[in-house]
Residue frames as qw, qx, qy, qz and C-alpha x, y, z in Angstrom:
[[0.171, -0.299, -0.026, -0.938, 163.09, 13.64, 97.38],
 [0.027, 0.196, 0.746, -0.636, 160.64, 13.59, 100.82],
 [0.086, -0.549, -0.591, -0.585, 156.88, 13.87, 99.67],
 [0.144, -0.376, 0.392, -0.827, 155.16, 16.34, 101.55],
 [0.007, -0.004, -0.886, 0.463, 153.41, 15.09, 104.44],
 [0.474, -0.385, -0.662, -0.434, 149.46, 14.14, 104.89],
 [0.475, -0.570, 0.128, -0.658, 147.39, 14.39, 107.65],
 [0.915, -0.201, 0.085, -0.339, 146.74, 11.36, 108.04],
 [0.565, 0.594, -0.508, 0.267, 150.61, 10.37, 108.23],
 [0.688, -0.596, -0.192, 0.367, 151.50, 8.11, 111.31],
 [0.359, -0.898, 0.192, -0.168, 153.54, 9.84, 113.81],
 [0.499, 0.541, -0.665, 0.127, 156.93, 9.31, 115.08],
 [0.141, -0.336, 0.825, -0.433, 156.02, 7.96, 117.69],
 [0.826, 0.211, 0.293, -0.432, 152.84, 6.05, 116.49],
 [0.741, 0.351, -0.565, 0.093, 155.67, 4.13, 113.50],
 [0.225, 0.316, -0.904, 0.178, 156.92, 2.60, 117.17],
 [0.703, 0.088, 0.255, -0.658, 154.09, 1.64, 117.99],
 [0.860, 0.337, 0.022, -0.383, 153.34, -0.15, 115.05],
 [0.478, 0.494, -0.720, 0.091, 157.11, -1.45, 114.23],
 [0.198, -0.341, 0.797, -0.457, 156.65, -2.84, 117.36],
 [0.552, 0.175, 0.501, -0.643, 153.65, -4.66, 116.61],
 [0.555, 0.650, -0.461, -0.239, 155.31, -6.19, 113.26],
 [0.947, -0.188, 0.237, 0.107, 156.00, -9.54, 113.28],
 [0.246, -0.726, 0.511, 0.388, 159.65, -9.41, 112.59],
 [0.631, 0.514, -0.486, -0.319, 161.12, -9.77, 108.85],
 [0.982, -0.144, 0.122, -0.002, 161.83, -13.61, 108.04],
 [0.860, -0.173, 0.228, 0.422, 164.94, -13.35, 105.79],
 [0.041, -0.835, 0.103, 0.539, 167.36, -11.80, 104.98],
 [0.347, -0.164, 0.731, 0.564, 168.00, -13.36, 101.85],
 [0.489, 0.492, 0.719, 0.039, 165.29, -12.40, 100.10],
 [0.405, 0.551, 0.272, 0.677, 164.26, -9.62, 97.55],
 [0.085, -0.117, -0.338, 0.930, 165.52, -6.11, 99.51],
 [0.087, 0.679, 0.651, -0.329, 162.39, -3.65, 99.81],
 [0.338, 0.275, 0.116, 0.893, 161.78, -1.55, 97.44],
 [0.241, -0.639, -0.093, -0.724, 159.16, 0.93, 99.73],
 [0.050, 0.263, -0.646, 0.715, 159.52, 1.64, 103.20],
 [0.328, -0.185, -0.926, -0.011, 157.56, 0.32, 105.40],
 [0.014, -0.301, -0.370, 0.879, 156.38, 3.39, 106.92],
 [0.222, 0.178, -0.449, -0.847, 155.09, 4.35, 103.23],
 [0.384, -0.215, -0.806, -0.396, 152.83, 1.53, 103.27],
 [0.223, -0.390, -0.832, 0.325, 151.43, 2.02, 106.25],
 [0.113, 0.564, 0.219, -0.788, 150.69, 5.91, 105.79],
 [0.402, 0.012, -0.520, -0.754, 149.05, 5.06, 102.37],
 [0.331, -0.190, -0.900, 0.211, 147.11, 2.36, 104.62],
 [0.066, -0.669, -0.499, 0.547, 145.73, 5.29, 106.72],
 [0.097, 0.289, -0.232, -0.924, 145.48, 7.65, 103.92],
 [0.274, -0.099, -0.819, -0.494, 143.37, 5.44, 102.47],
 [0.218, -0.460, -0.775, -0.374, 141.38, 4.89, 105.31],
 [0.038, -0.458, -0.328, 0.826, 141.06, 8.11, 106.61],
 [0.158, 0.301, -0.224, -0.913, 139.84, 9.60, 103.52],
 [0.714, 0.442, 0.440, -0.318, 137.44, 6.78, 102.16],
 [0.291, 0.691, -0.389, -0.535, 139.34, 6.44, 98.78],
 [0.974, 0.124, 0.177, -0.060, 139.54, 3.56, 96.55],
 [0.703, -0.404, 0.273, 0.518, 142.65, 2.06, 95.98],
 [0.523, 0.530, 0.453, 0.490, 143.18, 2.99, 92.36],
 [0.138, -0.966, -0.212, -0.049, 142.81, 6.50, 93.97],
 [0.637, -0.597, 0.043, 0.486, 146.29, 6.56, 96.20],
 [0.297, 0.921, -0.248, -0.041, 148.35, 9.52, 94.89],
 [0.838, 0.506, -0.136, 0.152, 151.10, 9.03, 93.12],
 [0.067, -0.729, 0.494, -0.469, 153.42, 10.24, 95.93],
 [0.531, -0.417, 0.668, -0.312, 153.02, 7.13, 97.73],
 [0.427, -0.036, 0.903, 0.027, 153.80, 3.33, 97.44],
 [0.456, -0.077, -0.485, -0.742, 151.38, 1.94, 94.09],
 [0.566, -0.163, 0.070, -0.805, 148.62, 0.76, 95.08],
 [0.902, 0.104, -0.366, -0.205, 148.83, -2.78, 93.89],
 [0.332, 0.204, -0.732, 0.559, 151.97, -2.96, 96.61],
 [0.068, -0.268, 0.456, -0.846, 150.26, -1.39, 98.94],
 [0.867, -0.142, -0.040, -0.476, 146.92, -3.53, 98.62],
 [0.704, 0.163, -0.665, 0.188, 149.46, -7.07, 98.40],
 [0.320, 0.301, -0.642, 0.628, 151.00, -5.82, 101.70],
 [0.438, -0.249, 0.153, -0.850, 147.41, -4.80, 103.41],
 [0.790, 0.110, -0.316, -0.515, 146.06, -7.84, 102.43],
 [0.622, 0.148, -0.703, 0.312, 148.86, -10.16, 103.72],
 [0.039, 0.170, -0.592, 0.787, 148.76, -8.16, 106.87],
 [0.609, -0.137, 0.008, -0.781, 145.12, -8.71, 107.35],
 [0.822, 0.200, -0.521, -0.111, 145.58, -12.21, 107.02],
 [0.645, 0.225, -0.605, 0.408, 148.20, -12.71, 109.66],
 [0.565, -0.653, -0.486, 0.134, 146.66, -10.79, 112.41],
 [0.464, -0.218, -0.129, 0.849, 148.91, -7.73, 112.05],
 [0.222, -0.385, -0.123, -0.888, 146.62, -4.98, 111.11],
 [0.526, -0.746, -0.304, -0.270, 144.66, -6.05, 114.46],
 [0.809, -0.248, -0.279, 0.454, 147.83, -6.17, 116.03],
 [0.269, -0.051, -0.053, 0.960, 148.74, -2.59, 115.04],
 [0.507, -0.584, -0.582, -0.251, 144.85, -1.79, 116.07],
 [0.820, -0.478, -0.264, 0.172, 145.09, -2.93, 119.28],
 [0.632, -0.096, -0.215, 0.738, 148.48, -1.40, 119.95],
 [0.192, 0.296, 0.017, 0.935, 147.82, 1.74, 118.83],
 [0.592, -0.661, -0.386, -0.252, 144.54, 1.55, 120.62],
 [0.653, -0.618, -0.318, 0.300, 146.16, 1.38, 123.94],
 [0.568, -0.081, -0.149, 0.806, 148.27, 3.88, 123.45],
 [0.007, 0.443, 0.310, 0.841, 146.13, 6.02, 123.04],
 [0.526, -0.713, -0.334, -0.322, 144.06, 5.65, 126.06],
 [0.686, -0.216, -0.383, 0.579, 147.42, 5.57, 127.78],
 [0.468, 0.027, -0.045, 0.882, 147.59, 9.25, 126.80],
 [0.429, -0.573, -0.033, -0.698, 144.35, 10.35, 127.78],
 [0.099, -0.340, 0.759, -0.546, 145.07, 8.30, 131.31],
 [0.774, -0.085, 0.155, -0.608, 142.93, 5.99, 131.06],
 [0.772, -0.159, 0.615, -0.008, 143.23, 1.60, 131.07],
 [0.137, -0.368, 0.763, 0.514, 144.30, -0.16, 128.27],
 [0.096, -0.235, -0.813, -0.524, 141.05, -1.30, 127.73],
 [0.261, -0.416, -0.114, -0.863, 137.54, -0.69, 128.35],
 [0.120, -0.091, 0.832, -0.535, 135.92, -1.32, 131.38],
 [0.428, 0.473, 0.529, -0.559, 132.17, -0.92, 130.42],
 [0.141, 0.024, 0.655, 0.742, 130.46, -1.13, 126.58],
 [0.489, 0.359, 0.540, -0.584, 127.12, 0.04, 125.27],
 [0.239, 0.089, 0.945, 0.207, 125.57, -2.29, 123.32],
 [0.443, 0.281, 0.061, -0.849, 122.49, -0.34, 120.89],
 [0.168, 0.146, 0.929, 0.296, 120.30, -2.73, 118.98],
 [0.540, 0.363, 0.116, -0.751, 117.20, -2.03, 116.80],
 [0.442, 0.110, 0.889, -0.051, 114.93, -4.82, 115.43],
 [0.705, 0.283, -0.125, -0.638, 112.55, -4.68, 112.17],
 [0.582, 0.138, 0.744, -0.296, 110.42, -7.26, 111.76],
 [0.303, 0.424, -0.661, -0.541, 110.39, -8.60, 108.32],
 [0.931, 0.167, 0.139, -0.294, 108.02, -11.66, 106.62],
 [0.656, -0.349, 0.569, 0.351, 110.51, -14.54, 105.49],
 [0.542, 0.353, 0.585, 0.490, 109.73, -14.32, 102.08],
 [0.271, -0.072, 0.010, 0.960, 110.24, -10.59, 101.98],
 [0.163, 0.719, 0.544, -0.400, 107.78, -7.68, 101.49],
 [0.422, 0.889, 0.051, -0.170, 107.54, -4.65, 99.27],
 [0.002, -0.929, 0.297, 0.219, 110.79, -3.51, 99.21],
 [0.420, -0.465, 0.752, 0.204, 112.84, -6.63, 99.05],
 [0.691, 0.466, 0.522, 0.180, 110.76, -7.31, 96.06],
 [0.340, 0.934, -0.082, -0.078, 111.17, -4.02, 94.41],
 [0.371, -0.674, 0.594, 0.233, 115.18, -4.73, 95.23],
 [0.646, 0.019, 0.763, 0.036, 114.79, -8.11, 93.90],
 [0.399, 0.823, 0.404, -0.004, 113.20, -6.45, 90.40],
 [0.051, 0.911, -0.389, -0.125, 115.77, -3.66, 90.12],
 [0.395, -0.511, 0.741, 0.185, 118.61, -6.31, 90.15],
 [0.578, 0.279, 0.766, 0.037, 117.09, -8.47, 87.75],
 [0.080, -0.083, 0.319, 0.941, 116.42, -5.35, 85.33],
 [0.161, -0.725, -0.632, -0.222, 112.48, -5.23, 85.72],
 [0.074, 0.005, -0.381, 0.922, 111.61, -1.77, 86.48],
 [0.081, -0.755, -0.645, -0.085, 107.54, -1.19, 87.65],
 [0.081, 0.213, 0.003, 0.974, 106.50, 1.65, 87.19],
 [0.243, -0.713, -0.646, 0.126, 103.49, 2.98, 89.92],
 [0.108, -0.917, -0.138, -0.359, 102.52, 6.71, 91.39],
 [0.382, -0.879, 0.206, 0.195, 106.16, 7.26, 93.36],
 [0.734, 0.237, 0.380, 0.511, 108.13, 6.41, 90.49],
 [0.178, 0.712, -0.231, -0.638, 109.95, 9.93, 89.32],
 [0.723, 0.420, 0.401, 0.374, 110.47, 9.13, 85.28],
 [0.077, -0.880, 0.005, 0.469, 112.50, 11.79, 83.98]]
């Protein structure tokens, strides 16, 4: 039975993309698959389209503990920048534009900070430690 589909469910034409962009299986003699590889990738983007923790992933797709093993390997090997990167370009193919950018803008904002921290990075520093002060912007409730 076919779960119903997600938004955030690659395309058919974004799974060649990415199959393309899959280093190719080593052997066939190992243990078969037991979840498509599609499945893991569209719990991959379900996941991070939606901001969910893993433990979250409905139950309609791959568990979680696969689907983190496989993420995790693939992060590792340079294939989740590889299917990135791919799908990047295709995408600017199909708004007609290069494969990559030509130009970047680059924002940057500075605070200036004593080395041995100031208010806040004490108060931080206190809170973690379980000391709470208590002063005249303290709510207590």
């Amino acid at each position: 039975m076919e779960r119903k589909a997600y938004p955030s469910d690659v395309t058919d034409e974004q799974w060649q993309t990415i199959e393309r962009a899959m280093p190719p299986h080593k052997s066939k003699a190992g243990r078969p698959r037991t979840y498509p590889l599609r499945e893991i990738w569209n719990a991959i983007f379900y996941l991070a389209r939606t901001g969910s923790a893993w433990r979250y992933l409905p139950h309609d797709f791959p568990p979680y503990a696969d689907v983190h093993e496989h993420y995790a390997r693939w992060r590792e090997d340079g294939t989740v920048k590889k299917v990135h990167d791919a799908l990047r370009v295709d995408l600017r193919a199909l708004e007609g534009r290069e494969d990559t950018p030509s130009a970047a803008i680059i924002d940057s904002q500075t605070v200036k900070t004593t080395d041995k921290g100031g208010f806040l990075a004490k108060r931080l520093l206190d809170m973690m430690q379980g000391r709470r002060r208590r002063g005249a912007r303290d709510i207590s409730l």
